[in-house]
C-alpha positions in Angstrom: -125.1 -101.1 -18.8 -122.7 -98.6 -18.4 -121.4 -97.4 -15.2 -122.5 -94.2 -15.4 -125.7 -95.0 -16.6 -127.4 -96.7 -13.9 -130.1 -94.9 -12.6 -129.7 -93.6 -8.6 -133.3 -95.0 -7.9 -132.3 -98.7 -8.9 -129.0 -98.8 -6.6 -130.5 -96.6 -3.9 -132.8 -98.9 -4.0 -131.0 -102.2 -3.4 -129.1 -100.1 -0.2 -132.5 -99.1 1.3 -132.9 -102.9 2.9 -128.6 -102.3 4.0 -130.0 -99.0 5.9 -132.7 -100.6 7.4 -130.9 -103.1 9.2 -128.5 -100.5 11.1 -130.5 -100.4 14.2 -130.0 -99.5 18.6 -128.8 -101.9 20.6 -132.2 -103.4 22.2 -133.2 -102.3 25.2 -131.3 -98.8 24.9 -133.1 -95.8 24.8 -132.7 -93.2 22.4 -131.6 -90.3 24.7 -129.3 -92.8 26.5 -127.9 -93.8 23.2 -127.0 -89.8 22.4 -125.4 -89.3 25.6 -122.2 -92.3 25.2 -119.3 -91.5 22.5 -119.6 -93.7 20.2 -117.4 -94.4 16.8 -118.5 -95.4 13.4 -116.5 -98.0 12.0 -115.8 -98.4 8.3 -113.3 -101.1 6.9 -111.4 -99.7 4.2 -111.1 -102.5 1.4 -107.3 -102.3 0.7 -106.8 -104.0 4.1 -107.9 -107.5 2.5 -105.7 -106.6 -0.7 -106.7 -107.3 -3.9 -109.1 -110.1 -2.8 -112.2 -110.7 -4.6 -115.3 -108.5 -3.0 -117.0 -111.6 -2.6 -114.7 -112.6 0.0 -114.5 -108.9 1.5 -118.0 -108.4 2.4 -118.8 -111.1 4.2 -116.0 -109.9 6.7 -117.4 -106.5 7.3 -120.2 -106.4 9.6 -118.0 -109.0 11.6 -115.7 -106.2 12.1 -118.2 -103.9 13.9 -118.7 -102.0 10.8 -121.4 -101.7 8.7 -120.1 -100.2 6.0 -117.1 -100.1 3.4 -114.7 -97.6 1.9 -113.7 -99.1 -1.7 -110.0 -98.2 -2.4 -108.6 -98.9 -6.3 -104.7 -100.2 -7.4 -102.2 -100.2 -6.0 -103.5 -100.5 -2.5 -106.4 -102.5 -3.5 -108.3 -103.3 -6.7 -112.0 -103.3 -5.4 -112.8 -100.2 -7.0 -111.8 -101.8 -10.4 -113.8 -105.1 -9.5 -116.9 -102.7 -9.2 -116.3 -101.2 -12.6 -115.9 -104.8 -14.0 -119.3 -105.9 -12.5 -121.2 -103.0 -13.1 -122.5 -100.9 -10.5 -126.0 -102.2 -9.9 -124.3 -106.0 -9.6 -122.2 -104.2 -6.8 -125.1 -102.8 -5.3 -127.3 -106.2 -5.1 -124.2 -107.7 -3.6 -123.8 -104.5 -0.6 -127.5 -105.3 0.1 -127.1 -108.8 0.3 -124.6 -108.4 2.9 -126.6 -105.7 4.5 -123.1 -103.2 3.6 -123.0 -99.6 2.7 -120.7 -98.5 0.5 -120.0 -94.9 2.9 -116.8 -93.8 1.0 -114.6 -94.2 -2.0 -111.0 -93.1 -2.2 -109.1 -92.0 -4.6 -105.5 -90.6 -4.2 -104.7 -91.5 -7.9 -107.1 -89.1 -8.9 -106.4 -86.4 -7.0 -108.7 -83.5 -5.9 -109.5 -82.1 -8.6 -110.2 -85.5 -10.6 -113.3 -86.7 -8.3 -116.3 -85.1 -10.1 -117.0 -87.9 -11.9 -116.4 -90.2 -8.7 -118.6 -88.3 -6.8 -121.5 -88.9 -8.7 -120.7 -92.5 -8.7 -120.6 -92.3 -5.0 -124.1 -90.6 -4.9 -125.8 -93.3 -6.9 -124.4 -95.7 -4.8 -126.3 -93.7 -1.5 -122.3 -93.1 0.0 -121.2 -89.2 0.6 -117.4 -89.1 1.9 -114.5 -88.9 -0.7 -111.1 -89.4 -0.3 -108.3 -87.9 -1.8 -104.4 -86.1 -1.3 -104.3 -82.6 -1.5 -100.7 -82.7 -3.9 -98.6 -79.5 -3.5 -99.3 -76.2 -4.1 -97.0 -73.0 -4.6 -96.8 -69.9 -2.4 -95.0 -67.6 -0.8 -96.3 -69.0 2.6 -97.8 -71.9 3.9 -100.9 -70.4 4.6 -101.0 -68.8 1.3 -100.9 -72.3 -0.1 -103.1 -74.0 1.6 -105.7 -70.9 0.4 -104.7 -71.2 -3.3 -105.6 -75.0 -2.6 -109.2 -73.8 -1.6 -109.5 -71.8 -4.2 -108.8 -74.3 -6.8 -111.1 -76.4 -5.2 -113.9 -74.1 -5.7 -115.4 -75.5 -8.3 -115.4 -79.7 -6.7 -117.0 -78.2 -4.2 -120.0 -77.1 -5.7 -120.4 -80.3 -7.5 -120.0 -82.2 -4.3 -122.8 -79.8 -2.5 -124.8 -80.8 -5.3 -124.0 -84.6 -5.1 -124.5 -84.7 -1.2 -120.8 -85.8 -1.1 -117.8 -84.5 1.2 -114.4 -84.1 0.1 -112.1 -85.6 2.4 -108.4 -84.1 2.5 -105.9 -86.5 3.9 -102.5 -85.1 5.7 -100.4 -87.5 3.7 -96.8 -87.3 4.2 -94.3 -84.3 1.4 -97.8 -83.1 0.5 -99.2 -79.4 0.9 -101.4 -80.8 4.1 -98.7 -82.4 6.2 -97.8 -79.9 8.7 -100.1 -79.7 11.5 -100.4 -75.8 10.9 -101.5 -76.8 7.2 -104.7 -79.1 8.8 -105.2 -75.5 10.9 -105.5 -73.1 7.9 -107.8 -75.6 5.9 -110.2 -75.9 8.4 -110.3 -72.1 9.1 -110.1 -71.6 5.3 -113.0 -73.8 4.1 -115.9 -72.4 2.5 -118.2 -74.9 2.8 -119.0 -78.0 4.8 -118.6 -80.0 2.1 -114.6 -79.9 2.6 -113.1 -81.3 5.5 -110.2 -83.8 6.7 -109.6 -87.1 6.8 -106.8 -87.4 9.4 -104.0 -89.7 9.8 -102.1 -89.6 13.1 -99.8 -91.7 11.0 -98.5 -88.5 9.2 -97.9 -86.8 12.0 -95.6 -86.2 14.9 -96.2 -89.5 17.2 -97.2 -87.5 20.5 -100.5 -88.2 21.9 -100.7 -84.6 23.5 -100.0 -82.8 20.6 -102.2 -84.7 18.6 -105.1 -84.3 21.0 -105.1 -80.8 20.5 -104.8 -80.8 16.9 -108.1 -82.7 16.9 -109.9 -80.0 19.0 -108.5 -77.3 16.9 -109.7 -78.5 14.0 -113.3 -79.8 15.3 -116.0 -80.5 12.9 -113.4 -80.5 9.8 -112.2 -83.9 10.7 -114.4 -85.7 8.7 -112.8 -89.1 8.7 -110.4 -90.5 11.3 -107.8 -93.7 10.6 -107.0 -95.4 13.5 -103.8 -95.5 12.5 -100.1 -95.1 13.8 -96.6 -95.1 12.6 -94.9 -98.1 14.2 -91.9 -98.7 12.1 -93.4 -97.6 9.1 -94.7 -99.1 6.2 -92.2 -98.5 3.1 -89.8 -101.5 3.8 -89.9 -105.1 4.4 -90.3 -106.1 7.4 -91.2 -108.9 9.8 -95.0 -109.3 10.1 -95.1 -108.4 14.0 -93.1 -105.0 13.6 -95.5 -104.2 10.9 -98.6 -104.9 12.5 -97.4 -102.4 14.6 -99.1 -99.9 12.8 -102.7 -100.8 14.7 -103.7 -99.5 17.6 -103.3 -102.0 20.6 -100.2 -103.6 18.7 -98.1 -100.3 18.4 -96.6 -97.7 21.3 -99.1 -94.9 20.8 -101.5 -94.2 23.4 -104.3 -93.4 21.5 -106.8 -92.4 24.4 -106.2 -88.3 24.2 -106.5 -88.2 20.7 -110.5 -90.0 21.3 -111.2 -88.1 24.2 -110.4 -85.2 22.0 -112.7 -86.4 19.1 -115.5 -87.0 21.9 -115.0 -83.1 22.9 -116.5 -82.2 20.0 -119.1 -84.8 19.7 -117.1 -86.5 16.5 -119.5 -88.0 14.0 -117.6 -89.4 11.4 -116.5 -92.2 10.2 -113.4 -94.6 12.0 -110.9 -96.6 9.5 -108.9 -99.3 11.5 -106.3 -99.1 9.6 -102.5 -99.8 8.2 -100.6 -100.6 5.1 -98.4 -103.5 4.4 -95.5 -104.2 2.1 -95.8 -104.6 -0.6 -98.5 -102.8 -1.2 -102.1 -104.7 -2.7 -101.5 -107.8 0.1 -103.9 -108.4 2.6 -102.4 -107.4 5.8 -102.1 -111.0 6.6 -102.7 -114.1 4.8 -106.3 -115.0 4.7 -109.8 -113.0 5.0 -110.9 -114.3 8.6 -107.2 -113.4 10.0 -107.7 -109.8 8.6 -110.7 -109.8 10.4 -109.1 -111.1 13.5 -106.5 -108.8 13.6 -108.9 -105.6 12.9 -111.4 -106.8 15.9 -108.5 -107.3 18.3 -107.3 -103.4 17.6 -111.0 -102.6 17.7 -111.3 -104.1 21.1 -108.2 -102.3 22.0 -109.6 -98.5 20.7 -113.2 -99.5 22.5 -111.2 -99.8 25.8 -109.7 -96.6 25.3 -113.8 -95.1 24.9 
């Protein structure tokens, strides 16, 4: 069966028994539960490499996630595996895992390639895409980042209508790297299908002024990677100075940028996340040490909470 042939009932209904097993904490009630900030993990597949999603799955509820952003080449290959295997294989195997597949991203196709993706995305029950923004001309920057809108136009309406939201990440010599470039998209955006995927990363490595970039862009952050610069990721390194990239093994204080996403209530999604070099290696050797390494930074960011 082709990919884009499976029917949204059949996968949607393999991820129905993944849905039902995201539950309270027993013994919690549900207005307690509202009132304490809590994040929502997601583990982003290109941190195991290209390993098989065989092994990958297994590892993410054990990471305090319970879902899974699937990343293609070079970072990762897992979005090829699913094209290999077909997507109602892929489904049976998120639901046998009790997994949702929440996000896909997709920097090699850019945003204005995703319509497609997105429709994958909504058969597979997930609703958060990834992608750059690329570069834009103008005269200023503002004036960019509104021709970028308006480009967009058109991938928005196909994402309202496939339930999906387009994720814009501040990647480094694109149009949104500046943090007055996060500003003018979130005034600028038409619709609340188009939001930011942020990545203190990319940014000036001060936890003040990254706290209030959060608050000044609010709801638009759609999608926040627990991630910081360290000594960068473009150059071989020793392991240790790369690790340094997640939070509790790096410098960064990262506890005004979260009290910042808790002024606002922050909803969305949390990657714990870094690259290494080369790029389409696990961040260390083995699944379980992945693993490891993630929940150790985890424990670090719930501290911070």
């Amino acid at each position: 069966m082709a990919e884009n042939e499976i029917t949204r009932r059949t996968v949607l209904g393999m991820v129905a028994g993944v849905t039902a097993g995201m539950v309270l904490p027993v013994g919690r009630s549900a207005v307690a539960a509202e009132e304490v900030f809590k994040l929502r993990y997601i583990v982003a597949s290109c941190m195991y490499g290209t390993l098989p999603l065989a092994e990958i799955l297994p590892e993410v509820r054990k990471t305090g996630a319970a879902e899974i952003d699937i990343w293609p080449a070079t970072h990762g290959n897992q979005r090829e595996q699913v094209a290999a295997m077909g997507l109602e294989k892929f489904a049976a195997m998120l639901a046998e895992h009790k997994v949702r597949c929440g996000m896909i991203t997709r920097y090699d196709l850019g945003c204005y390639g995703l319509q497609d993706e997105m429709k994958v995305l909504n058969s597979l029950g997930g609703d958060l895409m990834v992608a750059g923004s690329g570069n834009v001309e103008g005269p200023n920057l503002k004036a960019r980042v509104a021709k970028f809108v308006e480009q967009l136009k058109p991938h928005i309406e196909v994402a309202e209508e496939q339930g999906v939201t387009i994720a814009v990440e501040n990647h480094a010599n694109q149009l949104l790297w500046e943090p007055d470039s996060l500003r003018y998209l979130a005034e600028l955006s038409p619709s609340d299908r188009l939001g930011i995927a942020y990545a203190p990363y990319h940014l000036p490595q001060d936890a003040a002024l990254q706290a209030q970039l959060i608050k000044d862009l609010g709801p638009k952050l759609v999608h926040f990677y627990a991630w910081e610069h360290g000594f960068g990721c473009h150059k071989a390194m020793p392991k240790a100075l790369e690790m340094q990239q997640l939070p509790g093994y790096g410098q960064l204080d990262f506890k005004p940028m979260f009290d910042a996403l808790a002024s606002f209530k922050y909803s969305g999604r949390t990657s714990i996340f870094m690259h290494p070099t080369p790029r389409g290696i696990p961040i260390l050797p083995t699944a379980g040490e992945v693993t490891v390494a993630m929940n150790r930074s985890r424990e670090y960011v719930e501290s911070l909470l």
